[in-house]
Every structure is written in structure tokens, then in C-alpha cells.
KELUMKE-574459 format. One record per atom (N, C-alpha, C): atom name; residue in one letter; x, y, z. Coordinates in steps of 0.001 Angstrom, whole numbers, plus 524288, in hexadecimal, padded with zeros to 5 digits. Example, Ala and Ser with C-alpha at 12.3 -4.5 7.8 and 13.67 -1.06 7.14 Angstrom:
residues 2
+----+---+-------+-------+-------+
!  a ! r !    c1 !    c2 !    c3 !
+----+---+-------+-------+-------+
!  N ! A ! 83386 ! 7E9C6 ! 81E78 !
! CA ! A ! 8300C ! 7EE6C ! 81E78 !
!  C ! A ! 83390 ! 7F31C ! 81E78 !
!  N ! S ! 83232 ! 7F736 ! 81BA8 !
! CA ! S ! 83566 ! 7FBDC ! 81BE4 !
!  C ! S ! 83264 ! 8001E ! 81EBE !
+----+---+-------+-------+-------+
END
This chain:
residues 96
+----+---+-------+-------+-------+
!  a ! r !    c1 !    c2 !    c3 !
+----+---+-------+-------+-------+
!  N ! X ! 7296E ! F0A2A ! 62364 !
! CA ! X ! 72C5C ! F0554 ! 62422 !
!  C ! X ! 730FA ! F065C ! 627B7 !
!  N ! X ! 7308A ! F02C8 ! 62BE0 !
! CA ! X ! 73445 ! F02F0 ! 6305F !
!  C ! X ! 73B0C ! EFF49 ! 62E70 !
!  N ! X ! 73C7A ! F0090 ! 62DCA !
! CA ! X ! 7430D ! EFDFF ! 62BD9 !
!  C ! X ! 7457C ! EFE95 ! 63329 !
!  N ! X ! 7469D ! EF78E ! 63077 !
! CA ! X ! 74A0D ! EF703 ! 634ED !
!  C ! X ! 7504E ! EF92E ! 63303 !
!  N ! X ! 7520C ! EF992 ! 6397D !
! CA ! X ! 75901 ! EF95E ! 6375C !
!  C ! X ! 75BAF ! EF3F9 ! 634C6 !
!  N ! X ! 75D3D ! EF6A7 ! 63253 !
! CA ! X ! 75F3C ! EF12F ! 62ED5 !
!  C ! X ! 7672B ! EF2AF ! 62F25 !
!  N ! X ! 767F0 ! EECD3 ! 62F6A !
! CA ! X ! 76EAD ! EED6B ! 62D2B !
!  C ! X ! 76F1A ! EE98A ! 62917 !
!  N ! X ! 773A8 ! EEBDB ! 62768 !
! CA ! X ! 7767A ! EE861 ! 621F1 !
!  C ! X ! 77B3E ! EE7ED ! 622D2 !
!  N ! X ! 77D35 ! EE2B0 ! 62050 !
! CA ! X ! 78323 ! EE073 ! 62104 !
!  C ! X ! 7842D ! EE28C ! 619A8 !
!  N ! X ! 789A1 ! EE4B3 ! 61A41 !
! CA ! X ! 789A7 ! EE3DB ! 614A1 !
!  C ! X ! 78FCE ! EE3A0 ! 6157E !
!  N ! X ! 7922F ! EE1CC ! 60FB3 !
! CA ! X ! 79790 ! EE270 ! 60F0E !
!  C ! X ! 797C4 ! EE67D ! 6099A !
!  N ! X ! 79C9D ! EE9B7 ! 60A41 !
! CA ! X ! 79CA2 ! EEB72 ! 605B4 !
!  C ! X ! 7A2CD ! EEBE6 ! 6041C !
!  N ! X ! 7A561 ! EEB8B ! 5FFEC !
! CA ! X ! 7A993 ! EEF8F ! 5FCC4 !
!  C ! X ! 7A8E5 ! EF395 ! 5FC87 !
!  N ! X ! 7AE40 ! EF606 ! 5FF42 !
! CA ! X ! 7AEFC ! EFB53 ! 5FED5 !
!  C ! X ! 7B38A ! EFBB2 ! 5F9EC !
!  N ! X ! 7B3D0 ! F013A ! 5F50F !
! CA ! X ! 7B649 ! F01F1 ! 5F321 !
!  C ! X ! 7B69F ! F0773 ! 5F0A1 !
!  N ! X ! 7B979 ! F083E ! 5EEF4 !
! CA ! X ! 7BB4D ! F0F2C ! 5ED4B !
!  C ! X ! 7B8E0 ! F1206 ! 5E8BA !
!  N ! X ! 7B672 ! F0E6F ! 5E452 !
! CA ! X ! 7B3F1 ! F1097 ! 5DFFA !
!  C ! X ! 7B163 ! F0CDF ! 5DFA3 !
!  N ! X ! 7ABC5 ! F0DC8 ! 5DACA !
! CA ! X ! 7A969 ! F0C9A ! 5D969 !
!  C ! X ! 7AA06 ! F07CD ! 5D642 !
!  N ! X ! 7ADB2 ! F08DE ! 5D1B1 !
! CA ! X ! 7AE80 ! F05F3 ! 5CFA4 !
!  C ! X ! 7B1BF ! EFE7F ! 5D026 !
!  N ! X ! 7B45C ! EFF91 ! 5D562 !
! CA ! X ! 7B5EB ! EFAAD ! 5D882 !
!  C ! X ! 7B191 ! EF8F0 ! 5DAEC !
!  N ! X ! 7AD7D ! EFD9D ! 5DCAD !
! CA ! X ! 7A943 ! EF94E ! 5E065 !
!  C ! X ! 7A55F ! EF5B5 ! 5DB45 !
!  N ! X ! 7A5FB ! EF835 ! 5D7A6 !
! CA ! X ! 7A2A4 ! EF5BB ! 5D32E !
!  C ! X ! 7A4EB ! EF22A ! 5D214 !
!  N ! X ! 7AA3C ! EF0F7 ! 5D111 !
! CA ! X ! 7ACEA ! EEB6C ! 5CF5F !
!  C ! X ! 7AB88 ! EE7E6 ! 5D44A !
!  N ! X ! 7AD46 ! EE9FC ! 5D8D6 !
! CA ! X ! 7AB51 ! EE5B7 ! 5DC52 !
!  C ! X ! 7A7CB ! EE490 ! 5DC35 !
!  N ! X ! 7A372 ! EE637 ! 5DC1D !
! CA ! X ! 79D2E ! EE615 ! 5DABE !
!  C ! X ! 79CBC ! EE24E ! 5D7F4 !
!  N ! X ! 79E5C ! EE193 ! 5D31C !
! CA ! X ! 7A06A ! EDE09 ! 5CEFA !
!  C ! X ! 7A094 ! EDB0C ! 5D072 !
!  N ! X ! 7A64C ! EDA1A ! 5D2C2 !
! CA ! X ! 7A7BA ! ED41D ! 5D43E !
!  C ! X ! 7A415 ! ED204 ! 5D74C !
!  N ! X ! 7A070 ! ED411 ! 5DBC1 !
! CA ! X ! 79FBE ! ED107 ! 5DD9D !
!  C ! X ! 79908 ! ECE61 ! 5DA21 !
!  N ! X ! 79993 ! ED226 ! 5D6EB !
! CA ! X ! 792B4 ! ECF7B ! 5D4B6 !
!  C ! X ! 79456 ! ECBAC ! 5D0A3 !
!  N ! X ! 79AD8 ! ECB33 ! 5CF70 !
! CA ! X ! 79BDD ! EC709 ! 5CDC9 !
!  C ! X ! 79DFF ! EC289 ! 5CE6F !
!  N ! X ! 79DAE ! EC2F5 ! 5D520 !
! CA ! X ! 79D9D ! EBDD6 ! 5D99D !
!  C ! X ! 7A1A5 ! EBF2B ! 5DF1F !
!  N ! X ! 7A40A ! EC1D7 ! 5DC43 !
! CA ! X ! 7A96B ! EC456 ! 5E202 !
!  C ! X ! 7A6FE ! EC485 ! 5E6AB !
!  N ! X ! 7AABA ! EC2C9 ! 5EBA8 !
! CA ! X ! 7A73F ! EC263 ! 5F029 !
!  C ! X ! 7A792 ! EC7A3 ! 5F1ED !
!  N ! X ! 7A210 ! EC953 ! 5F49C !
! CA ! X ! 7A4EB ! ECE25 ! 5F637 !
!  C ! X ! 7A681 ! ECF3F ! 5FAD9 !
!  N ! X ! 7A6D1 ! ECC0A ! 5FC9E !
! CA ! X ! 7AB02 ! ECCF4 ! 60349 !
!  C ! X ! 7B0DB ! ECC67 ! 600D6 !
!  N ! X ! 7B1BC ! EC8A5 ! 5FC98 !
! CA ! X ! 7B765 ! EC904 ! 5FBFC !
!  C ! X ! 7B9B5 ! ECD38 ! 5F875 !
!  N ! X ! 7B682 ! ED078 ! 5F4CF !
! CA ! X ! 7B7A0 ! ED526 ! 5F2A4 !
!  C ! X ! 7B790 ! ED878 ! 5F67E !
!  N ! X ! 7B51F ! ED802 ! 5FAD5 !
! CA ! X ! 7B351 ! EDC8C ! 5FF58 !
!  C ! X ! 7BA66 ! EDDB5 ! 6014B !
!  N ! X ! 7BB2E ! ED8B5 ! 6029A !
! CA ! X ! 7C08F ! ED71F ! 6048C !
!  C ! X ! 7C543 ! EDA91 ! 60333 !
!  N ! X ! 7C415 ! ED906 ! 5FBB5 !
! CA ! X ! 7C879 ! ED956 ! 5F8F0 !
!  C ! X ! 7C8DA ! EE0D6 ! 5F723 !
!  N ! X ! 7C498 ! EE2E4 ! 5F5C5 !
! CA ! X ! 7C42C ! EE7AC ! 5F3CD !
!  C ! X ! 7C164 ! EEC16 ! 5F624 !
!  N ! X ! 7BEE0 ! EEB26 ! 5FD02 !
! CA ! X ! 7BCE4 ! EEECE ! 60021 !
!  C ! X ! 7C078 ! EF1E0 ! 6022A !
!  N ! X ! 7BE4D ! EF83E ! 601A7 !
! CA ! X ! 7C305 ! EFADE ! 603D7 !
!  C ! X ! 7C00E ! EFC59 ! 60989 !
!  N ! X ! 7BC37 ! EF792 ! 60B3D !
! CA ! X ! 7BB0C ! EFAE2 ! 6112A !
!  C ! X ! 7BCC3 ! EF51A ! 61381 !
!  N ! X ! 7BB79 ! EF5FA ! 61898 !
! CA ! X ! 7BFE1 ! EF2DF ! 61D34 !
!  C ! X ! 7BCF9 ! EEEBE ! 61BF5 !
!  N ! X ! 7B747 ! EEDAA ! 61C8B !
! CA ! X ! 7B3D6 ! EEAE2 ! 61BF2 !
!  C ! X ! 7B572 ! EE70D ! 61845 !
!  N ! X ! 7B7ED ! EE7A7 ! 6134D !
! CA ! X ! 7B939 ! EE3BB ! 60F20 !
!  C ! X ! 7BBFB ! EDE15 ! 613B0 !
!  N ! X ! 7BDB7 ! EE027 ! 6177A !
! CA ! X ! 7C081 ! EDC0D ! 6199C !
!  C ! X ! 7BE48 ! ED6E1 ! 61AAD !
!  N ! X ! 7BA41 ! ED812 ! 61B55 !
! CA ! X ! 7B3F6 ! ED4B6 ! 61DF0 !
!  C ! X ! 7B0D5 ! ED4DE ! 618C9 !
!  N ! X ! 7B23B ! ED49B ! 6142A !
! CA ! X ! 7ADD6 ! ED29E ! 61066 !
!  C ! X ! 7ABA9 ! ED93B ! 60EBC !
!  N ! X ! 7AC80 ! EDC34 ! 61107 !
! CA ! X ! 7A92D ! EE22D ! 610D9 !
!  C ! X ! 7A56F ! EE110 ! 6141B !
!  N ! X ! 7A4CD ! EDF2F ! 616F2 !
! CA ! X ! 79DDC ! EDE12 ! 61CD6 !
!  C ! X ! 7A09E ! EE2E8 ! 61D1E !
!  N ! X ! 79B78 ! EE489 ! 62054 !
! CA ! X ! 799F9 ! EEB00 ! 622B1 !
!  C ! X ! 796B9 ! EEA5B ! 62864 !
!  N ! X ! 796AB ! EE403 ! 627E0 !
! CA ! X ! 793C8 ! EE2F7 ! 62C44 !
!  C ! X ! 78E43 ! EE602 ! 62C7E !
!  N ! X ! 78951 ! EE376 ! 62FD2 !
! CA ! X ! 78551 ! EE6DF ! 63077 !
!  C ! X ! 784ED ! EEC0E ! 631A2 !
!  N ! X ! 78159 ! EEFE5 ! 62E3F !
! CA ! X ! 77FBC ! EF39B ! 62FC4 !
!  C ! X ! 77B89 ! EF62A ! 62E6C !
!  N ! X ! 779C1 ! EFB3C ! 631C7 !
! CA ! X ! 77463 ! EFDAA ! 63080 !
!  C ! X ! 7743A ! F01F6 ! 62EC1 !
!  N ! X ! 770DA ! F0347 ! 62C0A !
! CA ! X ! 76F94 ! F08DC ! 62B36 !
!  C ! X ! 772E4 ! F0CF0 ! 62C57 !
!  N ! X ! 775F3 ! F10F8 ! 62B0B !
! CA ! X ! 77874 ! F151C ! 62BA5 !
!  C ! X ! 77DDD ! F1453 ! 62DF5 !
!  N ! X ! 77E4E ! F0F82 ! 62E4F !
! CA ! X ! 7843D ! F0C83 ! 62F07 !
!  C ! X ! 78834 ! F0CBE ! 62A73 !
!  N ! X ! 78716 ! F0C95 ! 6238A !
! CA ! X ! 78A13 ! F0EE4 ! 61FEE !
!  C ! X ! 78857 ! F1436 ! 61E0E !
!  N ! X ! 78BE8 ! F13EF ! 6188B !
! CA ! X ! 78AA5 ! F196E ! 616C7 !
!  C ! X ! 785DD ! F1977 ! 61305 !
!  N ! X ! 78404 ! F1C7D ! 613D0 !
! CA ! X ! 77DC3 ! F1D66 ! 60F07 !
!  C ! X ! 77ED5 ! F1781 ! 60A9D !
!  N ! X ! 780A1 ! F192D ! 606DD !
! CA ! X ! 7820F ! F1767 ! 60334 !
!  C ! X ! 78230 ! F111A ! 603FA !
!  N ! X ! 78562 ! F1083 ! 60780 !
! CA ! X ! 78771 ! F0A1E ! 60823 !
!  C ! X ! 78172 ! F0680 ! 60A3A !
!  N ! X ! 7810A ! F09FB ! 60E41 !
! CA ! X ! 77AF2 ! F07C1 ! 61212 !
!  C ! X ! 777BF ! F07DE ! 60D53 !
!  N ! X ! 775D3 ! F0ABB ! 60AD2 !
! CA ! X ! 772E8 ! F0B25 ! 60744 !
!  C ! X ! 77119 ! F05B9 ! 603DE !
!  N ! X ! 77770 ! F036F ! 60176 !
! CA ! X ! 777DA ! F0040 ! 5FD2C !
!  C ! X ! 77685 ! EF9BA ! 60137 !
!  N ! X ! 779B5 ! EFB71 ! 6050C !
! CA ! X ! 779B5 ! EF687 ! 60937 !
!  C ! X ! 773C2 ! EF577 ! 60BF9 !
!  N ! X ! 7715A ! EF7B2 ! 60CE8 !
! CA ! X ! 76A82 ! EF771 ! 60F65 !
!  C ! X ! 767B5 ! EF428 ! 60A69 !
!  N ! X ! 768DC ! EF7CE ! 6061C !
! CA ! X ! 76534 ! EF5E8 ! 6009A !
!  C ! X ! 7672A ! EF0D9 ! 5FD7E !
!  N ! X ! 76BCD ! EEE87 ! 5FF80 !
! CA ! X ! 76D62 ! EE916 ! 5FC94 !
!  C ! X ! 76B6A ! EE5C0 ! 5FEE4 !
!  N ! X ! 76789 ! EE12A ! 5FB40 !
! CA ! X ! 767D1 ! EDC25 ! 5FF75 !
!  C ! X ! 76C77 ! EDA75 ! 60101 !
!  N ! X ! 76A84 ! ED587 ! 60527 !
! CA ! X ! 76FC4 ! ED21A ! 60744 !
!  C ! X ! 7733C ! ECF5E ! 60248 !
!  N ! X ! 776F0 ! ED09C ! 601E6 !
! CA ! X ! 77913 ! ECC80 ! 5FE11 !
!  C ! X ! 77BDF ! ED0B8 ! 5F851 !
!  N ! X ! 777E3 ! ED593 ! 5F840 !
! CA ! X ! 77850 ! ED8E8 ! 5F4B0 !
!  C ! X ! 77C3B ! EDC81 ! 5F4C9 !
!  N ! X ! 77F55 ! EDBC8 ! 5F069 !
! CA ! X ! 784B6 ! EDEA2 ! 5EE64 !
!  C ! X ! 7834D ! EE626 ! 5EDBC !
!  N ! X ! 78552 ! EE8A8 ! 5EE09 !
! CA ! X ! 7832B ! EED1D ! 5ECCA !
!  C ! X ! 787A6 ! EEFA4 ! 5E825 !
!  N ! X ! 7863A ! EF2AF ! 5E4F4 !
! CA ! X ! 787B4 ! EF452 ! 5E131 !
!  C ! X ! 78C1A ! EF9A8 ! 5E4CD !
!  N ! X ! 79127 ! EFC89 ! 5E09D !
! CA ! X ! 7929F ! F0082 ! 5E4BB !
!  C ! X ! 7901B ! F03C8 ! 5E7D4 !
!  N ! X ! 79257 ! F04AE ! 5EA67 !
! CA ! X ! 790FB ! F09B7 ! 5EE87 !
!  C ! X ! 793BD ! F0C5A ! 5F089 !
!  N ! X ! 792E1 ! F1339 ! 5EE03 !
! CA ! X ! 796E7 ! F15F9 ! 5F05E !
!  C ! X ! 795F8 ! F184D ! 5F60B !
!  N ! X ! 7992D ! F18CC ! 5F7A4 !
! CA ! X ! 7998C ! F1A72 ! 5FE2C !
!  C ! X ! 79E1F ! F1FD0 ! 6008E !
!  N ! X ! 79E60 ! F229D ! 603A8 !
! CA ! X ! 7A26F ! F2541 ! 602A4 !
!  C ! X ! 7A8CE ! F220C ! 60474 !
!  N ! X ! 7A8A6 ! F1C50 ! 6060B !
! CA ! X ! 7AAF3 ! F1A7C ! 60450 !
!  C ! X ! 7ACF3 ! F1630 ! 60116 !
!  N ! X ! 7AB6E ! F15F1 ! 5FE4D !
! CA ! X ! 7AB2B ! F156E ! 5F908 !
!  C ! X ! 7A799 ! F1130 ! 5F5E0 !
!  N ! X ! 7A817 ! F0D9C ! 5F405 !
! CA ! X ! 7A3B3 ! F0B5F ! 5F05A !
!  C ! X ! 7A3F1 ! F052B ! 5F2EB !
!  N ! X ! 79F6C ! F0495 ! 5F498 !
! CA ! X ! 79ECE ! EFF14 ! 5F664 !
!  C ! X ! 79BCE ! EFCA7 ! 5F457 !
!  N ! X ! 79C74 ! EF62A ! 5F3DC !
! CA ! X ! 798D9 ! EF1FC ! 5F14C !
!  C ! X ! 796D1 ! EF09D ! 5F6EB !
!  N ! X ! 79215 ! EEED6 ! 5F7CD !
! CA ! X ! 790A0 ! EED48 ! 5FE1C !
!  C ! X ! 78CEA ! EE6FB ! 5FCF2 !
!  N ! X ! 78D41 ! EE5B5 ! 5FE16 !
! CA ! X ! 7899E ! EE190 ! 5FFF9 !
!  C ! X ! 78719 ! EE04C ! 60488 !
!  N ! X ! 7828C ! EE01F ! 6041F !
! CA ! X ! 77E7C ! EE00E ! 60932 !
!  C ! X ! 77E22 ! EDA3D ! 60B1A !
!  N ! X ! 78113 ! ED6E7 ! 60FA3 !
! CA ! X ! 781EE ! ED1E9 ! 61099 !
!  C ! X ! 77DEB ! ED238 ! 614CB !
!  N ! X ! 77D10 ! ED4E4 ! 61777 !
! CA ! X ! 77776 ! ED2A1 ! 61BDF !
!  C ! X ! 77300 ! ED662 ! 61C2A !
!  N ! X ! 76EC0 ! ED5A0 ! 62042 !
! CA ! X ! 76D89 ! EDB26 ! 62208 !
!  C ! X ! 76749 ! ED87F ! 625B7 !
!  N ! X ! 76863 ! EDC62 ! 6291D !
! CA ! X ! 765A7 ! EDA34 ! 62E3E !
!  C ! X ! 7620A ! EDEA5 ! 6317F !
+----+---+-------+-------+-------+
END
């Protein structure tokens, strides 16, 4: 099976432990938007913009992140993820 190149849009929260990315996690499966938590509690620049990461492909993040981001549908929240910098919630918003 021939696989095309594929990209994905995703946004994610960045944060320092585990245990904050899980509360956020939380909130948002209990309605919180997550561009405006992205806003309020991302420690990467990206929070500024909702957490977008804008499109990308294959070997453009780190193992870990690409990993969780390829395998979510559109729309799909992802549970933490550690990274070596540090634990992100991601959501997969497009992919083309």
C-alpha cells in the first residue's frame, strides 16, 4: 500500500506536568473552549492563536506529538502527551 503525503492542522496546549494537562483535558470534555484555555494556560507562543500549529507533514514535529496528531480524527481531543517539552493536549482541526 502506497500512502500518500499527508498534512495535519492541529492545535495543541502546551504545559509543564502531567497533572495540569489532565485538568485541562477535563475542562475541556466538560465543555471549555479549547482555543480559549489554549489562550489562557499555553506555555507555547502558539496559545496566542488558539494553540493552531498551522499545517504540517510528517517529520515536521517530535515523534511523540506527530504520532498522537496523524492518529486523531478531525475534531478529536487527544488525551496527554509527553514531549521533551513538556505535556500537551492536541487537537487534530484539519488534514489534507
Amino acid at each position: 500500500m502506497i500512502s500518500m503525503a499527508k498534512e495535519v492542522r492541529a492545535s495543541h496546549i502546551l504545559v509543564d506536568n502531567e497533572e495540569h494537562a489532565r485538568q485541562i483535558k477535563q475542562q475541556i470534555d466538560d465543555g471549555a473552549d479549547f482555543a480559549e484555555l489554549a489562550k489562557q494556560k499555553s506555555d507555547c507562543p502558539s496559545g496566542k492563536k488558539g494553540g493552531d500549529l498551522g499545517f504540517f507533514g510528517r517529520q515536521e514535529m517530535v515523534k511523540p506529538f506527530e504520532k498522537v496528531a496523524f492518529n486523531l480524527d478531525v475534531g478529536e481531543i487527544s488525551d496527554p502527551v509527553e514531549t521533551q517539552f513538556g505535556w500537551h493536549v492536541i487537537k487534530k482541526t484539519d488534514e489534507r
